[in-house]
PDB file of N, CA, C and O in Angstrom:
ATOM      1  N   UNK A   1      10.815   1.536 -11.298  1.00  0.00           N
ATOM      2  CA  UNK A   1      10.662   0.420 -10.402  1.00  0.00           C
ATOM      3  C   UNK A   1       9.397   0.639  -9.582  1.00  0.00           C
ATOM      4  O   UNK A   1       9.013   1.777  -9.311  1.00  0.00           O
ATOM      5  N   UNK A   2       8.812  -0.354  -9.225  1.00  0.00           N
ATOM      6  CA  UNK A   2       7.210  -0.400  -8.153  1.00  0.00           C
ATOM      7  C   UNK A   2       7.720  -1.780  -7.432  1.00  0.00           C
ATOM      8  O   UNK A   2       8.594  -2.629  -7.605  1.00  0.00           O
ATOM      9  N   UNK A   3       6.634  -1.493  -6.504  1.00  0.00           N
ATOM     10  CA  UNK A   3       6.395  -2.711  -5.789  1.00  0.00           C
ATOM     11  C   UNK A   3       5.271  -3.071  -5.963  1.00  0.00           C
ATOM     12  O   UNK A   3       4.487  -2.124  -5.888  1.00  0.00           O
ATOM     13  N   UNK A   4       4.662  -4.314  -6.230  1.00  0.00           N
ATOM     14  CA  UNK A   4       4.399  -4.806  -6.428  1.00  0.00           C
ATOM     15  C   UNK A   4       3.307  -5.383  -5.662  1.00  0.00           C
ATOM     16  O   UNK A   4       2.986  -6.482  -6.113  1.00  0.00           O
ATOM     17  N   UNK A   5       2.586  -4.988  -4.590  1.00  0.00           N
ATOM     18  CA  UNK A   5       1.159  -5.477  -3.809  1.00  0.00           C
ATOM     19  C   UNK A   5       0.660  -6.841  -3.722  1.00  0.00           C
ATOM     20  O   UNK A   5       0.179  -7.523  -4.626  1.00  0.00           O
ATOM     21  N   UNK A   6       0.876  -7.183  -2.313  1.00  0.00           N
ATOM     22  CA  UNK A   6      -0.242  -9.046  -2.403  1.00  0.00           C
ATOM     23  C   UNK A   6      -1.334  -8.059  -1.876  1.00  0.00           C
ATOM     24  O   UNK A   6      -1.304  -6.828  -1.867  1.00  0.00           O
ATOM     25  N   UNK A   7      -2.367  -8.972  -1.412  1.00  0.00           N
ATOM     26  CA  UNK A   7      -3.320  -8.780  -0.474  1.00  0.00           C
ATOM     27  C   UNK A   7      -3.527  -7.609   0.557  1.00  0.00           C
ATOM     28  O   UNK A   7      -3.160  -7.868   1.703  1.00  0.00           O
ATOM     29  N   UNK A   8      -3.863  -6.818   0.413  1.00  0.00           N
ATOM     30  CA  UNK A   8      -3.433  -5.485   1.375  1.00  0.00           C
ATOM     31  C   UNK A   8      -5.262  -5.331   2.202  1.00  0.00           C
ATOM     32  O   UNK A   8      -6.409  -5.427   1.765  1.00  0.00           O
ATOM     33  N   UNK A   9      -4.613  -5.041   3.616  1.00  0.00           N
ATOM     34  CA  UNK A   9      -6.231  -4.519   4.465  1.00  0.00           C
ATOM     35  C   UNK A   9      -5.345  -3.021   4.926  1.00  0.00           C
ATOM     36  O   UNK A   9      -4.232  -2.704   5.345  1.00  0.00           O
ATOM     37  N   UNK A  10      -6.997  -2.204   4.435  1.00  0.00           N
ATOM     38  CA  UNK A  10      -7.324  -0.811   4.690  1.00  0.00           C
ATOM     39  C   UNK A  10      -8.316  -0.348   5.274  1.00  0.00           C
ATOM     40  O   UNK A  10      -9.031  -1.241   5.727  1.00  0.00           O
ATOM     41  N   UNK A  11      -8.685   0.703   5.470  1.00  0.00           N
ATOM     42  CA  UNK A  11     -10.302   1.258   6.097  1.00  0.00           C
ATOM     43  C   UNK A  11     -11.183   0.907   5.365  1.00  0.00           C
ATOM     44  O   UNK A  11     -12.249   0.509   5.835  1.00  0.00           O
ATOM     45  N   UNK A  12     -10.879   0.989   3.557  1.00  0.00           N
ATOM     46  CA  UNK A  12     -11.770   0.745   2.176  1.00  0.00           C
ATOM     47  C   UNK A  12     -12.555  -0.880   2.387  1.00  0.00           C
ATOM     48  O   UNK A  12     -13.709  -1.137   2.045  1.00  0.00           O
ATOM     49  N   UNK A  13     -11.864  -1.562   2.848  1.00  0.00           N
ATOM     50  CA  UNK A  13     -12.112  -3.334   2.922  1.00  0.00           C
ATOM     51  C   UNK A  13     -12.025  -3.648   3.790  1.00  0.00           C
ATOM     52  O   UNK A  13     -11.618  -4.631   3.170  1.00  0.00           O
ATOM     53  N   UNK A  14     -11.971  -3.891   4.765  1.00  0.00           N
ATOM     54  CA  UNK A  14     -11.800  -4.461   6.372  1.00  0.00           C
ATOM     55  C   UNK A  14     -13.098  -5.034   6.592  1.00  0.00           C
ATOM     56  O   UNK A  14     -13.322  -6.219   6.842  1.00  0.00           O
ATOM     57  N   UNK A  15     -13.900  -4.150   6.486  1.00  0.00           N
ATOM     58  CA  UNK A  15     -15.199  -4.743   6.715  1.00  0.00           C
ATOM     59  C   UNK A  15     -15.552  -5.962   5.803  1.00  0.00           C
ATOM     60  O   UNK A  15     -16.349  -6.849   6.110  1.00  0.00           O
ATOM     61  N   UNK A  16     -14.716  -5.862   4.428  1.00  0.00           N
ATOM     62  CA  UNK A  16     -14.934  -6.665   3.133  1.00  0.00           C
ATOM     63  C   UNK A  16     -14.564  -8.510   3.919  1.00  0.00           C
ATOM     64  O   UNK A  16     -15.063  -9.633   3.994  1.00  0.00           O
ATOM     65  N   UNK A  17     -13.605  -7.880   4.257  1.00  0.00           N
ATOM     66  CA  UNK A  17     -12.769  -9.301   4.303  1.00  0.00           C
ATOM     67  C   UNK A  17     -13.472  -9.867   5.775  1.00  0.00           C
ATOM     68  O   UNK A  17     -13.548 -11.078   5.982  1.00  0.00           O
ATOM     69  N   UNK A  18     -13.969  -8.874   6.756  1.00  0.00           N
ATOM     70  CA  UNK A  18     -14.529  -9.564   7.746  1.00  0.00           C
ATOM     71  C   UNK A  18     -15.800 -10.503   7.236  1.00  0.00           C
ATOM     72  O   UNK A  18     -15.908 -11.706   7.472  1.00  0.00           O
ATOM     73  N   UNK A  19     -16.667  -9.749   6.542  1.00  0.00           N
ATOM     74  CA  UNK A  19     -17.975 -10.054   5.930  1.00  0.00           C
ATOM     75  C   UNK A  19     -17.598 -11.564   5.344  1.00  0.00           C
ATOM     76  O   UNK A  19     -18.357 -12.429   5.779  1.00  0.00           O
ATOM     77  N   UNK A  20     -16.689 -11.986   4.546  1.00  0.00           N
ATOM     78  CA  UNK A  20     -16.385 -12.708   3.955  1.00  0.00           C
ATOM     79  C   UNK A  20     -15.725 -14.032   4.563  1.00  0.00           C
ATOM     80  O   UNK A  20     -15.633 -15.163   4.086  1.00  0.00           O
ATOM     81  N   UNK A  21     -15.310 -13.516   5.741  1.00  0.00           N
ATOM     82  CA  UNK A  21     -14.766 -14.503   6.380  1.00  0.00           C
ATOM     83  C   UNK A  21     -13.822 -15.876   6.226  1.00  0.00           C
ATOM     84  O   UNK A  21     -13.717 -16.965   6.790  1.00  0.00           O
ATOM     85  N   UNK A  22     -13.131 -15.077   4.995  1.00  0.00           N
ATOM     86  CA  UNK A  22     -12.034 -15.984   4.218  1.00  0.00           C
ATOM     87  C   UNK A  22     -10.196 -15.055   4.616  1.00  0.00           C
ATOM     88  O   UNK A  22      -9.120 -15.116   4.022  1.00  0.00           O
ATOM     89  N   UNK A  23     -10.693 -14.213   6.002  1.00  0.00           N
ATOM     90  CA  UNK A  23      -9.184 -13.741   6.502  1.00  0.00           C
ATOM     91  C   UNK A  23      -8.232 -14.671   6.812  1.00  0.00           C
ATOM     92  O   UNK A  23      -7.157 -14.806   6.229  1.00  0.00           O
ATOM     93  N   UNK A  24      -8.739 -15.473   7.972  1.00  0.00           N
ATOM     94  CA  UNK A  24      -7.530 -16.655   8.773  1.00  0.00           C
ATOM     95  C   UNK A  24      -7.397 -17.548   7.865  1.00  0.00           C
ATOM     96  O   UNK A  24      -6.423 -18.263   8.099  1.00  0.00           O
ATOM     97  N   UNK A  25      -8.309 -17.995   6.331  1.00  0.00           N
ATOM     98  CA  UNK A  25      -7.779 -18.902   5.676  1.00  0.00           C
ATOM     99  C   UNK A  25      -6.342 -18.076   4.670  1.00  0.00           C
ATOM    100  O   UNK A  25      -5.148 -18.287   4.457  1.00  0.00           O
ATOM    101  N   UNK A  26      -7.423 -17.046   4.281  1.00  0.00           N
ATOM    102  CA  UNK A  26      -5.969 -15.945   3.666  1.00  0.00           C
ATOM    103  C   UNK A  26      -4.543 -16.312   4.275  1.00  0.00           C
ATOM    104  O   UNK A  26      -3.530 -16.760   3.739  1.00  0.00           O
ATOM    105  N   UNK A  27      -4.799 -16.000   5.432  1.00  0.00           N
ATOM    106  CA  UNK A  27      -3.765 -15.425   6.323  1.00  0.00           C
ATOM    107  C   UNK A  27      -3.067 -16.842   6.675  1.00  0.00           C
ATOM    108  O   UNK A  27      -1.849 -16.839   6.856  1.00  0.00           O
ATOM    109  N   UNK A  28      -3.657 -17.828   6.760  1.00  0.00           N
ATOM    110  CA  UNK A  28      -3.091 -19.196   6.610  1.00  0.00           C
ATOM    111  C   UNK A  28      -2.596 -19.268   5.904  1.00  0.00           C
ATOM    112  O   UNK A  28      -1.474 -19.566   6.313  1.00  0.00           O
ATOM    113  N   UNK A  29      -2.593 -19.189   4.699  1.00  0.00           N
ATOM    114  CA  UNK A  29      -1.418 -19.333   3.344  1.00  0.00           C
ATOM    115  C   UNK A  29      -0.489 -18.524   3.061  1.00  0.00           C
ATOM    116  O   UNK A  29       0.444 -18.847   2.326  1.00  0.00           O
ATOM    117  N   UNK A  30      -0.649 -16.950   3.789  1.00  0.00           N
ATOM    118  CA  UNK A  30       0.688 -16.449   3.615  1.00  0.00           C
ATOM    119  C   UNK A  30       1.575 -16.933   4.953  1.00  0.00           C
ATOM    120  O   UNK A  30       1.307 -16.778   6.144  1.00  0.00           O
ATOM    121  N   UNK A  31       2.854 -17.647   4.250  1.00  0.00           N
ATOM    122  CA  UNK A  31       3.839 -17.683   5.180  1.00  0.00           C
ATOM    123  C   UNK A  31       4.478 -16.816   6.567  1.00  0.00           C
ATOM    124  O   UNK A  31       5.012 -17.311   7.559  1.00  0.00           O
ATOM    125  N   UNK A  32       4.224 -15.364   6.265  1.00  0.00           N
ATOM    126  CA  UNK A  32       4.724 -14.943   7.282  1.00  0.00           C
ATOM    127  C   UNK A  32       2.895 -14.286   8.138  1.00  0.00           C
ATOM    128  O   UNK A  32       2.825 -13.121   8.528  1.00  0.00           O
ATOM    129  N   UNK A  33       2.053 -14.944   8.230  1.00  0.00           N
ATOM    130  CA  UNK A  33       1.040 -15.261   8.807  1.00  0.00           C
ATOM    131  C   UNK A  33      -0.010 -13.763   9.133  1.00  0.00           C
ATOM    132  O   UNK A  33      -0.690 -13.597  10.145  1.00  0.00           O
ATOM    133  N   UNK A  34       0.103 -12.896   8.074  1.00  0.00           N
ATOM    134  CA  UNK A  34      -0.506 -11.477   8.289  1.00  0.00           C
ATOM    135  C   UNK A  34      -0.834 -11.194   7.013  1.00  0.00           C
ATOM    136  O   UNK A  34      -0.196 -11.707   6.094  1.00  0.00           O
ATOM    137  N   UNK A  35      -1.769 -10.424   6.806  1.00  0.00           N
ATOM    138  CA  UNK A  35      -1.998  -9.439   5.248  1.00  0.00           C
ATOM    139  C   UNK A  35      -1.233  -8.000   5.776  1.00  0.00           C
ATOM    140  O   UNK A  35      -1.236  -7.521   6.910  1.00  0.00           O
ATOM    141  N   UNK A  36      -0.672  -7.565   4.716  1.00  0.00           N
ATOM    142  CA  UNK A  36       0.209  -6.217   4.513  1.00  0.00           C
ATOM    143  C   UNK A  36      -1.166  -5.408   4.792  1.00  0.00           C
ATOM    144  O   UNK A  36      -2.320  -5.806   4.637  1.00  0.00           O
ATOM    145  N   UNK A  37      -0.700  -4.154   5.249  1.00  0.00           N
ATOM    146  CA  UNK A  37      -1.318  -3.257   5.446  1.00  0.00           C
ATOM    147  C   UNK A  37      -0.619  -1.948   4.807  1.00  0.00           C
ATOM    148  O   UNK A  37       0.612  -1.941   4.845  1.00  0.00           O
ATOM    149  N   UNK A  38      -1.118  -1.099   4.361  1.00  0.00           N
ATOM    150  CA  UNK A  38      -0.226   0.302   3.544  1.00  0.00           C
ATOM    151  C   UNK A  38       0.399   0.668   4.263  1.00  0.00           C
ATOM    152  O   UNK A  38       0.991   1.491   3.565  1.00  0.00           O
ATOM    153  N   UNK A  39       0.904   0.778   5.380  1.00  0.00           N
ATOM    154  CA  UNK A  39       2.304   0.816   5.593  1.00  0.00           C
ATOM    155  C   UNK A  39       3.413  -0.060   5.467  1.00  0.00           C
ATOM    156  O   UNK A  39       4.615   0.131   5.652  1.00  0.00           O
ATOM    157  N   UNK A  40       2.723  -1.127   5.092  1.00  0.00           N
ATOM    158  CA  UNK A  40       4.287  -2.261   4.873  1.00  0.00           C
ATOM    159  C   UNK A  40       4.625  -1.771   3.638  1.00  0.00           C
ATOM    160  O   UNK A  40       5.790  -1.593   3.285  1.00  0.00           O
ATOM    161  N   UNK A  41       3.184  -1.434   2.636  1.00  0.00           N
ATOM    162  CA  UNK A  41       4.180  -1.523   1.153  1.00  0.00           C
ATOM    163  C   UNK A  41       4.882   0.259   1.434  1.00  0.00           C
ATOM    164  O   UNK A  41       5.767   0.267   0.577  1.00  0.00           O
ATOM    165  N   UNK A  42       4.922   1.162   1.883  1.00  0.00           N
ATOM    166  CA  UNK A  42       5.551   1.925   2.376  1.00  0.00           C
ATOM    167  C   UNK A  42       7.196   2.090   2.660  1.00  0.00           C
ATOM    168  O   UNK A  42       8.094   2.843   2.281  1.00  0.00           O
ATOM    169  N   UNK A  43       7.033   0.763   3.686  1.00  0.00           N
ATOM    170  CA  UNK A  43       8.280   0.915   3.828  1.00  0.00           C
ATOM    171  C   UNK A  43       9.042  -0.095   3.029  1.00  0.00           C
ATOM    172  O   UNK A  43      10.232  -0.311   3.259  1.00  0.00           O
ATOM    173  N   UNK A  44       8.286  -0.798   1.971  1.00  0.00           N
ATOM    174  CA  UNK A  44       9.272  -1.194   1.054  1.00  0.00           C
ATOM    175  C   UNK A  44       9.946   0.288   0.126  1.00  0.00           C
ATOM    176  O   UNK A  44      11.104   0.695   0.036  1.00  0.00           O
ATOM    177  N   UNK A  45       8.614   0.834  -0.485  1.00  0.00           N
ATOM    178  CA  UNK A  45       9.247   2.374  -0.926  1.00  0.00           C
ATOM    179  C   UNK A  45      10.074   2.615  -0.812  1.00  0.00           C
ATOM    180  O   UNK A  45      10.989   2.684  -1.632  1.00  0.00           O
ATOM    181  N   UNK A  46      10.038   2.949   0.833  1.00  0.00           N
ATOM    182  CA  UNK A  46      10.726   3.680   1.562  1.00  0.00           C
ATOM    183  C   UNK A  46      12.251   3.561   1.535  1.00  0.00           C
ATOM    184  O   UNK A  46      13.083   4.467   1.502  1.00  0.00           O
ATOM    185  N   UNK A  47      12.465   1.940   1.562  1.00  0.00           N
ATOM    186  CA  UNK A  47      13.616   1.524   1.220  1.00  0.00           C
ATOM    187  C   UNK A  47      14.438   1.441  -0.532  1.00  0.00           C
ATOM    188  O   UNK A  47      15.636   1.351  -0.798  1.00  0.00           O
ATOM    189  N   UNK A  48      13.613   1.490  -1.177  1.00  0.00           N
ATOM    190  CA  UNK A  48      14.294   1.288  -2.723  1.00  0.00           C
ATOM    191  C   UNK A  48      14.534   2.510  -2.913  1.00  0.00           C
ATOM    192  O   UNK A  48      15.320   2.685  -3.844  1.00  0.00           O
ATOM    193  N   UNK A  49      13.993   3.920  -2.149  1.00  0.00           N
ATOM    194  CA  UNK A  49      14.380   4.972  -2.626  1.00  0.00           C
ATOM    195  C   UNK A  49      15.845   5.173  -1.899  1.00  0.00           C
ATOM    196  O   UNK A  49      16.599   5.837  -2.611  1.00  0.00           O
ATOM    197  N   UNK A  50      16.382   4.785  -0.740  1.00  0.00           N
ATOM    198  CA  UNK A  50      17.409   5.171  -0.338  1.00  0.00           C
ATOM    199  C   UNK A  50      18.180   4.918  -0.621  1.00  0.00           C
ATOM    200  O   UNK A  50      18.054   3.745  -0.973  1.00  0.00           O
ATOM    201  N   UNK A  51      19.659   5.412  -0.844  1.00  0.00           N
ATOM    202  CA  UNK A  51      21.235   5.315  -1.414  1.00  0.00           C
ATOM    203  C   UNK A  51      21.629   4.268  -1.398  1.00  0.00           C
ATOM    204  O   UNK A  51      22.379   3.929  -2.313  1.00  0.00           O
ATOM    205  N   UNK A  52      21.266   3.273  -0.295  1.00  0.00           N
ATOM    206  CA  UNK A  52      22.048   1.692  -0.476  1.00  0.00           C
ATOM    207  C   UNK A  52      21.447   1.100  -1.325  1.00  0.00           C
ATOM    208  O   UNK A  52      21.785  -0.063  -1.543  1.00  0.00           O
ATOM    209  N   UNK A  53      20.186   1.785  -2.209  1.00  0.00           N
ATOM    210  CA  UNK A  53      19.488   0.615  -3.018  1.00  0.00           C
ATOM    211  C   UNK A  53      19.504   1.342  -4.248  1.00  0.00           C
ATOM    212  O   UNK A  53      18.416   1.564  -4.778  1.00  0.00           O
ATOM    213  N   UNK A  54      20.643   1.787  -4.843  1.00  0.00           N
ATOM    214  CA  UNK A  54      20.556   2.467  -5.990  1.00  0.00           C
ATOM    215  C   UNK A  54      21.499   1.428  -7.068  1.00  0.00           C
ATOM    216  O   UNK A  54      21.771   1.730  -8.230  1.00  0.00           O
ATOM    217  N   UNK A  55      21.915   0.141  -6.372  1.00  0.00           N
ATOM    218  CA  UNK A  55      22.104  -0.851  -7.529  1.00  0.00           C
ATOM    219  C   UNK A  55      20.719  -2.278  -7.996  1.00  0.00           C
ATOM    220  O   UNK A  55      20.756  -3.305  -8.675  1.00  0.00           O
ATOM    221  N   UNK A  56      19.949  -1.765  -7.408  1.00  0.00           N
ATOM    222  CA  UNK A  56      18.629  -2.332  -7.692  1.00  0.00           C
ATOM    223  C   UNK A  56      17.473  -2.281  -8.519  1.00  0.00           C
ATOM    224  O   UNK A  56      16.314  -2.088  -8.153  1.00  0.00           O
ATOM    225  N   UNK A  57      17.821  -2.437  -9.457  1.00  0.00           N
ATOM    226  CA  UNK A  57      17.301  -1.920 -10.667  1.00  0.00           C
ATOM    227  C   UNK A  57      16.798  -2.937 -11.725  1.00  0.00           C
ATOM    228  O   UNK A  57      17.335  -4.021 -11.951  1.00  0.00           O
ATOM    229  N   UNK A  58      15.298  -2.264 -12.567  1.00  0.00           N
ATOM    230  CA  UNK A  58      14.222  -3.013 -13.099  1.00  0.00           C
ATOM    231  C   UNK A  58      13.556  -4.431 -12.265  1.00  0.00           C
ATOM    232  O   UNK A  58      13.074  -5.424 -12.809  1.00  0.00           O
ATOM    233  N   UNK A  59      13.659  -4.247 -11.232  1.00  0.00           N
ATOM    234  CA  UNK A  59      13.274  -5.273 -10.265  1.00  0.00           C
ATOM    235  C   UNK A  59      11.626  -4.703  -9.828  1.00  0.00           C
ATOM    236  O   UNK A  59      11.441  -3.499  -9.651  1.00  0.00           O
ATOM    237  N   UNK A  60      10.610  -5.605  -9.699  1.00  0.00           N
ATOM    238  CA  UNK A  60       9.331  -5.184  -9.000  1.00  0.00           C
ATOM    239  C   UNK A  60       9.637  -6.186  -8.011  1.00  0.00           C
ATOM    240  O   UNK A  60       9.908  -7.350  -8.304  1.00  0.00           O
ATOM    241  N   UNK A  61       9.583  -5.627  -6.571  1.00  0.00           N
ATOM    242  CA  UNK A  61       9.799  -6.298  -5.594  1.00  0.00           C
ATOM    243  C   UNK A  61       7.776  -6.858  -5.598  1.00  0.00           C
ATOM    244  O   UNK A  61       6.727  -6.399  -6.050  1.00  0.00           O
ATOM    245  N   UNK A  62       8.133  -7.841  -4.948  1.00  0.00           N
ATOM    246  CA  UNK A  62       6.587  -8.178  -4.581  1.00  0.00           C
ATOM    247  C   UNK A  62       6.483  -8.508  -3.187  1.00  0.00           C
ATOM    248  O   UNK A  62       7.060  -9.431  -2.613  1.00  0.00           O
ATOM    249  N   UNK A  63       5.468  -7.428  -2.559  1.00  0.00           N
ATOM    250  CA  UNK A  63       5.085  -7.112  -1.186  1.00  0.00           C
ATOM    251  C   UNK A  63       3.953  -7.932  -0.666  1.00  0.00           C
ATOM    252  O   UNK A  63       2.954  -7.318  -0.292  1.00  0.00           O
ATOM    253  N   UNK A  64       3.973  -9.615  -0.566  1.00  0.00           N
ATOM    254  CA  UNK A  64       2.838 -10.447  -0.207  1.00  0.00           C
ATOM    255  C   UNK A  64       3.099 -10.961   0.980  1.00  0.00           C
ATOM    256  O   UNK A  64       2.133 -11.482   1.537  1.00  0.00           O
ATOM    257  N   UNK A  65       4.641 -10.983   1.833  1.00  0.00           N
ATOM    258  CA  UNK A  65       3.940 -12.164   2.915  1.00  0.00           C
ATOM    259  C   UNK A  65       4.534 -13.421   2.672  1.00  0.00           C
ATOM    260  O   UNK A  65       4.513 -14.384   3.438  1.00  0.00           O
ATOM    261  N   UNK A  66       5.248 -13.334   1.181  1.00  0.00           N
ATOM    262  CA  UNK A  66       5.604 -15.009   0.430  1.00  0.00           C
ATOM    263  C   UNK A  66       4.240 -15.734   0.057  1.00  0.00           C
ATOM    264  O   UNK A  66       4.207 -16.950  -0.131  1.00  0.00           O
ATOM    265  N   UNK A  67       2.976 -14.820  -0.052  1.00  0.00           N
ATOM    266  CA  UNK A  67       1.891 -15.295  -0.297  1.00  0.00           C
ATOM    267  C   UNK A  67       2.331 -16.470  -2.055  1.00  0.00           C
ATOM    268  O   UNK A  67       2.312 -17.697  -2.152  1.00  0.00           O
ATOM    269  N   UNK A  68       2.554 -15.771  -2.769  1.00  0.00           N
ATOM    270  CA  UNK A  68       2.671 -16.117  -4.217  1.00  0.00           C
ATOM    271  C   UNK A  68       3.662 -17.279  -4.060  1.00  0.00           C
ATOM    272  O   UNK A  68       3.377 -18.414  -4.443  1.00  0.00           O
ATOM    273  N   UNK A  69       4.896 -16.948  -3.456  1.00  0.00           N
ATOM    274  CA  UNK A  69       5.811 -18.392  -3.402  1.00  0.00           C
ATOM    275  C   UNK A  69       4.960 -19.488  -2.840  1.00  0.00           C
ATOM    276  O   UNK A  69       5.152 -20.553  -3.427  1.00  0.00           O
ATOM    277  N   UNK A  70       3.881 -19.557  -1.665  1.00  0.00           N
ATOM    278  CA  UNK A  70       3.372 -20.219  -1.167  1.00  0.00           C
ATOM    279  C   UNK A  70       2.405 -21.173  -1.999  1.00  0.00           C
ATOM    280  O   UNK A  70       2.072 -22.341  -1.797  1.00  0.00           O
ATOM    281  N   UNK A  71       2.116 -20.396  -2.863  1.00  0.00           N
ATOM    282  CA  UNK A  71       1.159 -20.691  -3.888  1.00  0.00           C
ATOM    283  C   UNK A  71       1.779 -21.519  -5.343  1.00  0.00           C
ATOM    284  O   UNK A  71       1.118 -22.058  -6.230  1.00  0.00           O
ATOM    285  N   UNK A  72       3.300 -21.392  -5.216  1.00  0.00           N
ATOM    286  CA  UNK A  72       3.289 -22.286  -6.517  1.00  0.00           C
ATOM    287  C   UNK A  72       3.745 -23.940  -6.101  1.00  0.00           C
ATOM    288  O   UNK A  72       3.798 -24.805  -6.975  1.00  0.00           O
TER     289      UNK A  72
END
């Protein structure tokens, strides 16, 4: 099992996405109104590894924000 990554800001790109100046439109279309940062997809991890989630299986959770639902 993985998760599955939307849009993620790091130290690597920050500057990318400032330069570009397509963040607040980004960030406009994901529903819950933020880009993930590596700790969100973390604590999705974090959670599929623990005991209550050991009937969860062949599932790729996808860590966007509802970016992708937003989008169809």
């Amino acid at each position: 099992m993985a998760a599955v990554p939307g849009p993620i800001t790091n130290d690597a790109n920050r500057e990318d996405f400032a330069q570009l100046r397509k963040v607040d439109h980004l960030q406009g279309r994901i529903p819950v109104g933020r880009i993930c940062d590596p700790t969100g997809i973390g604590d999705v991890v974090k959670m599929l590894v623990r005991d209550e989630a050991r009937h969860i299986n062949g599932a790729e959770p996808v860590v966007d924000g509802e970016l992708l639902v937003n989008l169809q």
